[in-house]
Structures are given as C-alpha cells and as structure tokens.
DOBA-872370 format. One record per residue: residue number from 1; chain; x, y, z of N, C-alpha, C in turn. Coordinates in nm, 3 decimals, always signed. Example, Ala and Ser with C-alpha at 12.3 -4.5 7.8 and 13.67 -1.06 7.14 Angstrom:
<site pos="1" unit="A" n_X="+1.319" n_Y="-0.569" n_Z="+0.780" ca_X="+1.230" ca_Y="-0.450" ca_Z="+0.780" c_X="+1.320" c_Y="-0.330" c_Z="+0.780"/>
<site pos="2" unit="A" n_X="+1.285" n_Y="-0.225" n_Z="+0.708" ca_X="+1.367" ca_Y="-0.106" ca_Z="+0.714" c_X="+1.290" c_Y="+0.003" c_Z="+0.787"/>
***
This chain:
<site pos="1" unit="A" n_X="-0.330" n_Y="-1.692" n_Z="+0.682" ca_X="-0.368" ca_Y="-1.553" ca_Z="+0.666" c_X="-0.242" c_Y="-1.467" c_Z="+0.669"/>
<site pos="2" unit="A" n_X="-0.214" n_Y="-1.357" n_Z="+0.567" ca_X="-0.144" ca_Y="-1.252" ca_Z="+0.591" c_X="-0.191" c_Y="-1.112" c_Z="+0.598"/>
<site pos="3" unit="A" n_X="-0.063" n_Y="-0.983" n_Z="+0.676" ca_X="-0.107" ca_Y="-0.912" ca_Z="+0.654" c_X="+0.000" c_Y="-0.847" c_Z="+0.563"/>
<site pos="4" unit="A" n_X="-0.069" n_Y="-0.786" n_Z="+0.438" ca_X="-0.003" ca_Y="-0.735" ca_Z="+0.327" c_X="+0.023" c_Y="-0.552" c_Z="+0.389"/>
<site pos="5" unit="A" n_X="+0.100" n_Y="-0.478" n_Z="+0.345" ca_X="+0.131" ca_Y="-0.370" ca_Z="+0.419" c_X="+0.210" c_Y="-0.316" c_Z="+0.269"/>
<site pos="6" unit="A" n_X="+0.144" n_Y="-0.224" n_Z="+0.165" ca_X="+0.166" ca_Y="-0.179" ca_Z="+0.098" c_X="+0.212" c_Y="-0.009" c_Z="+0.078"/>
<site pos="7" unit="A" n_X="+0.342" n_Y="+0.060" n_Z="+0.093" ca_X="+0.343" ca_Y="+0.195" ca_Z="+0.109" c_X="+0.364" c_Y="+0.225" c_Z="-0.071"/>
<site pos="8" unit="A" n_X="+0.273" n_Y="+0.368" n_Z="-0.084" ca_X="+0.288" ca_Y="+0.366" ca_Z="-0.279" c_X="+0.236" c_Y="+0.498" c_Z="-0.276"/>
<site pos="9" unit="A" n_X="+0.269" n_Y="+0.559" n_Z="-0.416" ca_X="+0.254" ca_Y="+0.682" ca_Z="-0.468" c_X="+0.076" c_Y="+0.732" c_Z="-0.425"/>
<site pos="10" unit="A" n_X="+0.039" n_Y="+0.811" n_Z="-0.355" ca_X="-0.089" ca_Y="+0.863" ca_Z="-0.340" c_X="-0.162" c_Y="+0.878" c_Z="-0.453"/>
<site pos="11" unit="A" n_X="-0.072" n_Y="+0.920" n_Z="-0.576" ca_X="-0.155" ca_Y="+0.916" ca_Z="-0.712" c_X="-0.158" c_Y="+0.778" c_Z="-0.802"/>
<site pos="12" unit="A" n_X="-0.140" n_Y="+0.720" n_Z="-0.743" ca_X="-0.160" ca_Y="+0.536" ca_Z="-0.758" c_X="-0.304" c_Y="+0.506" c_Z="-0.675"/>
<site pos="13" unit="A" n_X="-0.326" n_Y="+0.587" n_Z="-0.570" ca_X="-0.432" ca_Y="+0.490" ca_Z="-0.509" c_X="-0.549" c_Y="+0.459" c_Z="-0.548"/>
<site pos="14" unit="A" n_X="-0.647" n_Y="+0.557" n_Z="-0.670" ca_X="-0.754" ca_Y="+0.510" ca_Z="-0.690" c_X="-0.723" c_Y="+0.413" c_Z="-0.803"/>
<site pos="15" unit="A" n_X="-0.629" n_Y="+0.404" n_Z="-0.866" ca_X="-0.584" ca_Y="+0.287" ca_Z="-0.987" c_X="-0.535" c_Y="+0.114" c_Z="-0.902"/>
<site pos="16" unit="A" n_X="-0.496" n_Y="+0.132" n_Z="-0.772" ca_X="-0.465" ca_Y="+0.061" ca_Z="-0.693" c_X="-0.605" c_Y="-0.026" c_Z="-0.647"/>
<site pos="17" unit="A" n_X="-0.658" n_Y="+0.034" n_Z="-0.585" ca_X="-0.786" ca_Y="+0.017" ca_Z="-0.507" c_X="-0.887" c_Y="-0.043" c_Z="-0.648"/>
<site pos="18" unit="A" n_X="-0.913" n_Y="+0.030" n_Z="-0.772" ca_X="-0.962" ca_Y="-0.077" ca_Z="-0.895" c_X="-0.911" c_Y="-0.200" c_Z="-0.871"/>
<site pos="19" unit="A" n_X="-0.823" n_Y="-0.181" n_Z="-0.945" ca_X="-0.749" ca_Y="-0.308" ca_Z="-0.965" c_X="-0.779" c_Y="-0.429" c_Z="-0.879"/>
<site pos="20" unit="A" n_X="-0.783" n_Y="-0.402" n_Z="-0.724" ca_X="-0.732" ca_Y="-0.483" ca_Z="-0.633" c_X="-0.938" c_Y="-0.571" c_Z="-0.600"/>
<site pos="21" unit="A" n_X="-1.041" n_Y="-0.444" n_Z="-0.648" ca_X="-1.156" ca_Y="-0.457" ca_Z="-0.661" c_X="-1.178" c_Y="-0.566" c_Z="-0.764"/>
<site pos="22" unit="A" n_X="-1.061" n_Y="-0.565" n_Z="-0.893" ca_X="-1.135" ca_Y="-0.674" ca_Z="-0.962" c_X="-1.094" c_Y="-0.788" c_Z="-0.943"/>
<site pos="23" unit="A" n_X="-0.985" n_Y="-0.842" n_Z="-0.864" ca_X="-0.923" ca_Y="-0.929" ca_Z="-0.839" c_X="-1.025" c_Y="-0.985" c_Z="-0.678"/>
<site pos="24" unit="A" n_X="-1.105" n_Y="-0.928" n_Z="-0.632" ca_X="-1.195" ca_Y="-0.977" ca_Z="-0.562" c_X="-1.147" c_Y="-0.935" c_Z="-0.369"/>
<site pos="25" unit="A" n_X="-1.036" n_Y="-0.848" n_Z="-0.399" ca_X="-1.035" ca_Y="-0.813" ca_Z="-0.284" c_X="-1.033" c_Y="-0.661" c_Z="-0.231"/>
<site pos="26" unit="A" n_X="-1.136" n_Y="-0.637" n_Z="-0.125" ca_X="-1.251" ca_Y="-0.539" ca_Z="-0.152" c_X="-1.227" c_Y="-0.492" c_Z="-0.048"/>
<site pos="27" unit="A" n_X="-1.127" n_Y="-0.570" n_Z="+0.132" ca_X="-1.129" ca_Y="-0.454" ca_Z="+0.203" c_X="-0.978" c_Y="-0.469" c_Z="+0.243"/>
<site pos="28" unit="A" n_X="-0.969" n_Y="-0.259" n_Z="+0.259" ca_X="-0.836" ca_Y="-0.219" ca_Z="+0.295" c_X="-0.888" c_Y="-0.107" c_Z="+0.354"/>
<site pos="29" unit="A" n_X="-0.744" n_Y="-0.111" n_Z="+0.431" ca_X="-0.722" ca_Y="+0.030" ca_Z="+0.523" c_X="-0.625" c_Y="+0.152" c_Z="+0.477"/>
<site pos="30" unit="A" n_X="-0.685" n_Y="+0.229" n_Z="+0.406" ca_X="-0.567" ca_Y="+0.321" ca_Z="+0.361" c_X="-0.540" c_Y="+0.416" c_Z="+0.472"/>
<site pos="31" unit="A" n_X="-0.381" n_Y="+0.493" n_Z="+0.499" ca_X="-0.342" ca_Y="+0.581" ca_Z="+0.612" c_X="-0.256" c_Y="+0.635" c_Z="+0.533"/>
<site pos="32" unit="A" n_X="-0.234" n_Y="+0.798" n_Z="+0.552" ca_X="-0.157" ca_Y="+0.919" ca_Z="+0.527" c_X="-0.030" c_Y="+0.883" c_Z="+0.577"/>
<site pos="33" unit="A" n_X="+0.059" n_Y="+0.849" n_Z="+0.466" ca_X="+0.185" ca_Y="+0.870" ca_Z="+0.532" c_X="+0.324" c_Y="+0.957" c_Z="+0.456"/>
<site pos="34" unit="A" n_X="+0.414" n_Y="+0.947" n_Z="+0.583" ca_X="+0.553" ca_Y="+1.009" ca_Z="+0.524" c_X="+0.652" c_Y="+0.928" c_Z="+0.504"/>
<site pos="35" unit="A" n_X="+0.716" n_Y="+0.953" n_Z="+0.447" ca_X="+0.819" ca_Y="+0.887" ca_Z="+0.451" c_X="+0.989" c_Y="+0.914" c_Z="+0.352"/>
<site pos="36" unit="A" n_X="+1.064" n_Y="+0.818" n_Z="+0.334" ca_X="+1.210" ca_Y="+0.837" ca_Z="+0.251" c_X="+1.260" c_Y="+0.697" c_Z="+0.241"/>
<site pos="37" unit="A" n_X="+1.326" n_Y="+0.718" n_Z="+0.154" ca_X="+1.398" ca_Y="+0.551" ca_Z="+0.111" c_X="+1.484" c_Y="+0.634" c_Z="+0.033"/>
<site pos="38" unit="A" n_X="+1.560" n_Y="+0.578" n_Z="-0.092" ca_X="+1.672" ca_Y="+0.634" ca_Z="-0.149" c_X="+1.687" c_Y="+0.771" c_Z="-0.214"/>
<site pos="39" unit="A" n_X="+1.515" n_Y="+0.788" n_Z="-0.227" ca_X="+1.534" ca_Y="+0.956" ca_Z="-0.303" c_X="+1.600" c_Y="+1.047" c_Z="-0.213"/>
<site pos="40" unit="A" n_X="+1.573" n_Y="+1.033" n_Z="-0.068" ca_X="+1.617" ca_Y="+1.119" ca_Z="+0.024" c_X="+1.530" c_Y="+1.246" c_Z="+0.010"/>
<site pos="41" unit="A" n_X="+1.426" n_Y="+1.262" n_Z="+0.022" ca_X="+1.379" ca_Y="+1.437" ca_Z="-0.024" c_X="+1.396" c_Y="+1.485" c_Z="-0.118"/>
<site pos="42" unit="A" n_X="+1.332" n_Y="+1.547" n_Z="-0.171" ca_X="+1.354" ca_Y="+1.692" ca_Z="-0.280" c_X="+1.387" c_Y="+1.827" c_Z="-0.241"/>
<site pos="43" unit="A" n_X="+1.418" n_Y="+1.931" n_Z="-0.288" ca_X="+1.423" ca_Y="+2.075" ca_Z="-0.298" c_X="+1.324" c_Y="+2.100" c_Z="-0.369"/>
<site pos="44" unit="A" n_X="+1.262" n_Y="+2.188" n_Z="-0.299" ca_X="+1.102" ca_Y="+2.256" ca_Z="-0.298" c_X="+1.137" c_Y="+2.377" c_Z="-0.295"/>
<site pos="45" unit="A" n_X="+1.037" n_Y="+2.482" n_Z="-0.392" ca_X="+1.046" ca_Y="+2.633" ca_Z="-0.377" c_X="+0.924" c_Y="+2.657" c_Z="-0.361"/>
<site pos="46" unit="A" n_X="+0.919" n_Y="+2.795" n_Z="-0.282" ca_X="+0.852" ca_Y="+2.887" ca_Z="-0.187" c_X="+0.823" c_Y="+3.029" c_Z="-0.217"/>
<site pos="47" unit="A" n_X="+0.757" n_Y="+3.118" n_Z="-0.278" ca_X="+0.791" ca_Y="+3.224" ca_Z="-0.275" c_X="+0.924" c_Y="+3.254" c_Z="-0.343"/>
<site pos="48" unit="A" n_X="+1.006" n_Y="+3.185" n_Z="-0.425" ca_X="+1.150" ca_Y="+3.223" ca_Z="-0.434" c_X="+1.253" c_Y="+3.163" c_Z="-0.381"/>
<site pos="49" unit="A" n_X="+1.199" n_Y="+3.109" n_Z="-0.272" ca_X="+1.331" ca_Y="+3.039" ca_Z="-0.153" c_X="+1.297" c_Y="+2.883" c_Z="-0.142"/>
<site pos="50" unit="A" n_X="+1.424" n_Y="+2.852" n_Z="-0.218" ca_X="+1.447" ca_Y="+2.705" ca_Z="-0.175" c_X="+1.449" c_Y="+2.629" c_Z="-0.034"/>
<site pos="51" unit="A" n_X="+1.367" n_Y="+2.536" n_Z="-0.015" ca_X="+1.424" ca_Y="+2.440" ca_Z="+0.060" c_X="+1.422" c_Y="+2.303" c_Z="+0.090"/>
<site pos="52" unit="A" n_X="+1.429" n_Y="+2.245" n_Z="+0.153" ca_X="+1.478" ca_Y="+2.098" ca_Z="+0.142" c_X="+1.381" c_Y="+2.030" c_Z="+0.187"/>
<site pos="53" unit="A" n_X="+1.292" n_Y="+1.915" n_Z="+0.133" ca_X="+1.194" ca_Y="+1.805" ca_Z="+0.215" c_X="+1.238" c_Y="+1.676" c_Z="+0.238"/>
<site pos="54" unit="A" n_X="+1.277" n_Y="+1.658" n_Z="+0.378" ca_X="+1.329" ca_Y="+1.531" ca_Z="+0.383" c_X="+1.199" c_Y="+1.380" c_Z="+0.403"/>
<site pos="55" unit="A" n_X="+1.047" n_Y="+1.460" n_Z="+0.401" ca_X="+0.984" ca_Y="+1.341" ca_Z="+0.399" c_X="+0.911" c_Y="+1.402" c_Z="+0.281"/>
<site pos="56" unit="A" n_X="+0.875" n_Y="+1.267" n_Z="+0.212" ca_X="+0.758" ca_Y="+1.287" ca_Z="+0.101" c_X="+0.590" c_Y="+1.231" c_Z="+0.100"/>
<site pos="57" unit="A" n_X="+0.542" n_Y="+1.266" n_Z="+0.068" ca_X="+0.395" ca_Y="+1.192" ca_Z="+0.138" c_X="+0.398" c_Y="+1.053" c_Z="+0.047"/>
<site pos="58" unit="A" n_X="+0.291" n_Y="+0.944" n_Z="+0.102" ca_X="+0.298" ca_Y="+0.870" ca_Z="+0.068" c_X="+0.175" c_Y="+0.805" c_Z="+0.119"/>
<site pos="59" unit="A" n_X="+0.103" n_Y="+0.659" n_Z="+0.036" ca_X="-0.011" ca_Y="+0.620" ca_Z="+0.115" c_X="+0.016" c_Y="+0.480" c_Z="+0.178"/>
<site pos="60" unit="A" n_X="-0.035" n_Y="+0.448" n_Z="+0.307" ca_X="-0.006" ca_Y="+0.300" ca_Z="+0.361" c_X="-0.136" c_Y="+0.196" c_Z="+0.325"/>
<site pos="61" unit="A" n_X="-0.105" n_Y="+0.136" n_Z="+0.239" ca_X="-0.238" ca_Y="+0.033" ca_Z="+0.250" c_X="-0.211" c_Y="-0.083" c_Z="+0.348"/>
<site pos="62" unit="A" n_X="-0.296" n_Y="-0.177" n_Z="+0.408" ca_X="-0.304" ca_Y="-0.261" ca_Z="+0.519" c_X="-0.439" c_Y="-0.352" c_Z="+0.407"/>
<site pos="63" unit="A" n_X="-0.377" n_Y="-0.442" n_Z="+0.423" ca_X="-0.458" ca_Y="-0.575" ca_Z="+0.329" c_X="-0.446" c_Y="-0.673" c_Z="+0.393"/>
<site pos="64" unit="A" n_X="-0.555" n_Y="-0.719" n_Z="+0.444" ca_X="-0.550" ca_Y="-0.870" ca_Z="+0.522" c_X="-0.628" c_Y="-0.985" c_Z="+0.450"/>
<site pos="65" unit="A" n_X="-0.576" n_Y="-1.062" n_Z="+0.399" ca_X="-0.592" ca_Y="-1.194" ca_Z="+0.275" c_X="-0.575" c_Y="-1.314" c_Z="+0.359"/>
<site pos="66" unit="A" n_X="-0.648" n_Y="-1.373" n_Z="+0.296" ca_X="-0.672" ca_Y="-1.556" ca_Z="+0.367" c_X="-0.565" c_Y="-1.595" c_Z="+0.238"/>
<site pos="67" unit="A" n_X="-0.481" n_Y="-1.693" n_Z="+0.281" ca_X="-0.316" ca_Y="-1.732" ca_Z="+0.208" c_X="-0.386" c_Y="-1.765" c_Z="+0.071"/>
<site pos="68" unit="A" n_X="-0.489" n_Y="-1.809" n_Z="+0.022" ca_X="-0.523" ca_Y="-1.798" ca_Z="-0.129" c_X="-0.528" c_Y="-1.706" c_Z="-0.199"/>
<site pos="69" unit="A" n_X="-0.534" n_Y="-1.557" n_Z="-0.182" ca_X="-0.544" ca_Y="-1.454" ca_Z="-0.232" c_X="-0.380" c_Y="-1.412" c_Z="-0.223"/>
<site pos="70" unit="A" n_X="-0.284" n_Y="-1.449" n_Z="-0.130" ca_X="-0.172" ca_Y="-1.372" ca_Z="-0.113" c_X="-0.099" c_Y="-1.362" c_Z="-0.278"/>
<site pos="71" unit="A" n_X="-0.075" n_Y="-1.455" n_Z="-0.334" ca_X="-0.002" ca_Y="-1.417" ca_Z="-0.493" c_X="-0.094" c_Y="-1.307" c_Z="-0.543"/>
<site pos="72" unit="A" n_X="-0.181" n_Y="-1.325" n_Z="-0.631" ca_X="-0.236" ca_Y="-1.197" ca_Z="-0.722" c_X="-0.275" c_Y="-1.100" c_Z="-0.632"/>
<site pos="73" unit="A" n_X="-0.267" n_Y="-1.073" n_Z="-0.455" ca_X="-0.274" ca_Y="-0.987" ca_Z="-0.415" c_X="-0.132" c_Y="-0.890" c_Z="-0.479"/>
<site pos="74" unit="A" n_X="-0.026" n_Y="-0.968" n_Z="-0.465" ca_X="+0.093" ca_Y="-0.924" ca_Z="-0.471" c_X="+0.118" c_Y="-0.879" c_Z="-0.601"/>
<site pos="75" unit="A" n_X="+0.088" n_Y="-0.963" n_Z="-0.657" ca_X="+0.103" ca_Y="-0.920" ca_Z="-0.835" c_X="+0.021" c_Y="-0.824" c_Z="-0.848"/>
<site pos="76" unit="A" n_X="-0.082" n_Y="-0.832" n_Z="-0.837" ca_X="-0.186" ca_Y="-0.642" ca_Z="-0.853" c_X="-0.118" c_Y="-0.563" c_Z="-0.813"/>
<site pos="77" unit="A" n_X="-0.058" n_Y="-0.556" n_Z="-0.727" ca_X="+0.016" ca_Y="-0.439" ca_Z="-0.644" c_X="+0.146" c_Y="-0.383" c_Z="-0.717"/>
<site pos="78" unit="A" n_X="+0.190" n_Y="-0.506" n_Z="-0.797" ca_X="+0.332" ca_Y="-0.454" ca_Z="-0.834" c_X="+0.305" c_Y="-0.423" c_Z="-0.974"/>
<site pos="79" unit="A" n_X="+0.190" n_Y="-0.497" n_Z="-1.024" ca_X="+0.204" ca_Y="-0.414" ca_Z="-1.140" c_X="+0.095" c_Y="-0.296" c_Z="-1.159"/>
<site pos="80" unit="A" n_X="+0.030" n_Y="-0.262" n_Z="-1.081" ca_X="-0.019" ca_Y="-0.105" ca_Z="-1.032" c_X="-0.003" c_Y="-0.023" c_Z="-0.985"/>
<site pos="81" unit="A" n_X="+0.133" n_Y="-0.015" n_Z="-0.888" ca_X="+0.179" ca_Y="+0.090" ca_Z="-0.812" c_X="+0.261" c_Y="+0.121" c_Z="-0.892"/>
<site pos="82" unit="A" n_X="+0.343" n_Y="+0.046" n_Z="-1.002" ca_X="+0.482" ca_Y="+0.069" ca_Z="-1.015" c_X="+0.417" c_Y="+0.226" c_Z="-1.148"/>
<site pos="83" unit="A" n_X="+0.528" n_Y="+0.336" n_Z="-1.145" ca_X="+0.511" ca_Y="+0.416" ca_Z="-1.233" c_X="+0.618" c_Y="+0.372" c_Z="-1.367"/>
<site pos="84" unit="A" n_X="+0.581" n_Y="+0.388" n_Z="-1.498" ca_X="+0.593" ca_Y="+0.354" ca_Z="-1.615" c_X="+0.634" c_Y="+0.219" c_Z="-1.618"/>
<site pos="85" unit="A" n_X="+0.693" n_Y="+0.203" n_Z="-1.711" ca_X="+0.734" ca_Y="+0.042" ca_Z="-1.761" c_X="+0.821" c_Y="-0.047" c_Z="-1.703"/>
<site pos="86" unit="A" n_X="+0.969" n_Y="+0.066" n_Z="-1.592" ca_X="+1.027" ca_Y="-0.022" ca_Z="-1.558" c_X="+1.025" c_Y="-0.006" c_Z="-1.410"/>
<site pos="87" unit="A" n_X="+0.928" n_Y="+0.106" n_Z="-1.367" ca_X="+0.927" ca_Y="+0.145" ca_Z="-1.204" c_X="+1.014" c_Y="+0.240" c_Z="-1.173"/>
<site pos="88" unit="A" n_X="+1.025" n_Y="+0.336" n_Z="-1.089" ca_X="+1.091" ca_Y="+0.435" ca_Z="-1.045" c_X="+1.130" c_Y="+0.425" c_Z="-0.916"/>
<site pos="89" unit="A" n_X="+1.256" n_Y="+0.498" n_Z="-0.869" ca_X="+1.287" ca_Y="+0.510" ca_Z="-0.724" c_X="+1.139" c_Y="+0.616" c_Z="-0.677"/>
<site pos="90" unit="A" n_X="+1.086" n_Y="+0.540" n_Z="-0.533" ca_X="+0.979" ca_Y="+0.630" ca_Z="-0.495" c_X="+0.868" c_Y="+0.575" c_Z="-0.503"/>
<site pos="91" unit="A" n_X="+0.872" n_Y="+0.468" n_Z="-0.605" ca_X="+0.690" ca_Y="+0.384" ca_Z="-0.615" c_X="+0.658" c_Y="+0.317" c_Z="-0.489"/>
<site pos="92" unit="A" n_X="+0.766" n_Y="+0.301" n_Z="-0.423" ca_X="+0.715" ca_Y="+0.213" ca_Z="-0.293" c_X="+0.731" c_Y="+0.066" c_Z="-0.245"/>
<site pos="93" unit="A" n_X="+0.721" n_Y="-0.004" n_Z="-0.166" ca_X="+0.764" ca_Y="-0.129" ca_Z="-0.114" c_X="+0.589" c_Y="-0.182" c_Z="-0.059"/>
<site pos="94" unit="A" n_X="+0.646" n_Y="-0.317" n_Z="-0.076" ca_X="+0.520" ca_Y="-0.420" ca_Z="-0.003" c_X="+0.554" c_Y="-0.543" c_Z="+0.072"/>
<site pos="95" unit="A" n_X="+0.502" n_Y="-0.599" n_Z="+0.233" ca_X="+0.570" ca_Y="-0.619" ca_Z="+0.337" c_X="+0.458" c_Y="-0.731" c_Z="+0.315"/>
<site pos="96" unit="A" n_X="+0.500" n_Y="-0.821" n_Z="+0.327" ca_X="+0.419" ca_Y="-0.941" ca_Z="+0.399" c_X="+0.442" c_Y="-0.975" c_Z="+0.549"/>
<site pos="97" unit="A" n_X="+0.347" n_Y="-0.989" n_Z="+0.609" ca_X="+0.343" ca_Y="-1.080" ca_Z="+0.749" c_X="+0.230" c_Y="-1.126" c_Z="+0.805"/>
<site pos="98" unit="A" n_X="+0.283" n_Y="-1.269" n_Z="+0.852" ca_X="+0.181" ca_Y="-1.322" ca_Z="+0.904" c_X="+0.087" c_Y="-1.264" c_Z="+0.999"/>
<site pos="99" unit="A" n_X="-0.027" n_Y="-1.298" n_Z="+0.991" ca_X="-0.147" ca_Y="-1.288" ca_Z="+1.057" c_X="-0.232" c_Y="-1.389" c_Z="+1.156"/>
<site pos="100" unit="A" n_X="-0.158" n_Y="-1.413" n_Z="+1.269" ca_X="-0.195" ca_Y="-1.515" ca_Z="+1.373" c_X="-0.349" c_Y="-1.535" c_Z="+1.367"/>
<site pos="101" unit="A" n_X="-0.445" n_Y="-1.411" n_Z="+1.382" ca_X="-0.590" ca_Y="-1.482" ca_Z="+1.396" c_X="-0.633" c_Y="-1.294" c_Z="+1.390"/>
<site pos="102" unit="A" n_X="-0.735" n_Y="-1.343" n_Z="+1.351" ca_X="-0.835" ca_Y="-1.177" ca_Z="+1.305" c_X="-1.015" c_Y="-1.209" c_Z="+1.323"/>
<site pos="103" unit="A" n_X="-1.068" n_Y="-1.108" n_Z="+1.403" ca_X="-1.203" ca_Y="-1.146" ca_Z="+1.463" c_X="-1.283" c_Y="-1.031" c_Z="+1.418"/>
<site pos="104" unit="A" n_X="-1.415" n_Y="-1.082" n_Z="+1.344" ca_X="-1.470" ca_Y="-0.990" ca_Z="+1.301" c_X="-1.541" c_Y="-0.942" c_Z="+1.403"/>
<site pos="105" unit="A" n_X="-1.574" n_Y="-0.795" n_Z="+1.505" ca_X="-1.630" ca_Y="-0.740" ca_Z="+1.605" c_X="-1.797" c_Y="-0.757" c_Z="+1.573"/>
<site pos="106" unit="A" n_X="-1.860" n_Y="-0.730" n_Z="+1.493" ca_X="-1.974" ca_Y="-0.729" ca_Z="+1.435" c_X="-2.061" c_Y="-0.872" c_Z="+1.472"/>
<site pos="107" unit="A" n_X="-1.968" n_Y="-0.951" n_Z="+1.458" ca_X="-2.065" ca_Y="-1.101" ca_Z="+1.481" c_X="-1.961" c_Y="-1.174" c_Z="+1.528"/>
<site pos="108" unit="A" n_X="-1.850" n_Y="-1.140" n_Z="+1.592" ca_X="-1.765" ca_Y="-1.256" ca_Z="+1.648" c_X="-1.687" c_Y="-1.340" c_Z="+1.549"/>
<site pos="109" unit="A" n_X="-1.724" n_Y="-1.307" n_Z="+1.425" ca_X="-1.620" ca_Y="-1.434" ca_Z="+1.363" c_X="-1.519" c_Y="-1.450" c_Z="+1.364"/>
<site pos="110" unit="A" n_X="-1.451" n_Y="-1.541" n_Z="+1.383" ca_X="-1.259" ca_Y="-1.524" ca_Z="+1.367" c_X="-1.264" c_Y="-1.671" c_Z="+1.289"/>
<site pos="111" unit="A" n_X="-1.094" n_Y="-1.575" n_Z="+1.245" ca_X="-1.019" ca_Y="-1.678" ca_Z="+1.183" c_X="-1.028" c_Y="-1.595" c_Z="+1.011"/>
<site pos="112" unit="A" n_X="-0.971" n_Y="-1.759" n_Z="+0.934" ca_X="-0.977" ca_Y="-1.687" ca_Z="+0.795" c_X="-1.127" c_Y="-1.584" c_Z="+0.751"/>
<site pos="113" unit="A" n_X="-1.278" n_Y="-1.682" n_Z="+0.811" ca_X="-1.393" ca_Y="-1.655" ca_Z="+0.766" c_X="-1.402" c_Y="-1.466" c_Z="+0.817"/>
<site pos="114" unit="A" n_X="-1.323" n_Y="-1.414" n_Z="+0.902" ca_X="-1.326" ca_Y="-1.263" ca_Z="+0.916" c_X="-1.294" c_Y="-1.165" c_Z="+0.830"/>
<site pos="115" unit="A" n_X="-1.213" n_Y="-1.227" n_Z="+0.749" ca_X="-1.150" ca_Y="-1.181" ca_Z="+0.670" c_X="-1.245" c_Y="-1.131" c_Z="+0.524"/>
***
C-alpha cells in the first residue's frame, strides 16, 4: 500500500478527480493549500498598489492505493495536472510513501481490503 500525496494547480482539480474516476480510483482527500517552489510568488495589484505574494494557493490531494494501482495512479496524475504540452513551473509535485496499515473505522477492516 501507498500513500500518494499530490500538490497541483486548483484549476486542475475537477479534470484531476475525472480522470483518476476512470482509472477506478474513487477515494481522495482534497485540502486547501499554500505554498512556493521555484516561482517564488508573484506581484499582485490592488487598487493601484503593487505587492508581492510569497505563497500561491494550491490543492493537496492524499490518495491511498493498494501497490496495484500505484503506476496509472501516477501516470493520471502527471498527465493531468501538468498545464500544456510540456508542463510549467507551478503545476506541482507528487510524493509517494509507504503506507504501513490503514483501517476502515466503519467495519474494522484493515489492511489493503480498507482501502
């Protein structure tokens, strides 16, 4: 089992979340986030007055896959988050890590079958 940990453009996510629906995997946790990597922020105007954003929003997906799903989890992701043909600074990163054991609360199940 892993847990996949996808950060990507907010206007990717309902094209994300398809995608990842037809490939047969159906649950995730999306979370509001901020963040920076090489863009470093933009300059934003206000009324007239510039100023500087050093975080940009961004969305966290959390994907937990039994190790048969981990490839075309990964491949959906990269070729759906990425913006145009060759990807942009800003589309985002995706983290694999293992997943020792996961228990479904509802009926007790653990292991891969929780998943």
């Amino acid at each position: 089992m892993k847990l996949i940990l996808a950060v990507i453009q907010p206007t990717k996510l309902d094209a994300v979340k398809q995608a990842l629906a037809r490939i047969g995997v159906t649950r995730l946790t999306v979370t509001d986030a901020m963040g920076f990597a090489r863009q470093r922020g933009q300059t934003e105007s206000f009324r007239g007055a510039e100023y500087q954003t050093n975080l940009l929003r961004k969305v966290e997906l959390e994907i937990a896959v039994n190790d048969d799903f981990v490839e075309r989890t990964l491949q959906c992701l990269q070729e759906t988050a990425r913006t145009g043909t060759e990807g942009n600074i800003g589309d985002g990163k995706v983290m694999v890590l293992p997943l020792d054991d996961a228990i479904q609360i509802s009926d007790e199940q653990q292991g891969p079958g929780a998943i």
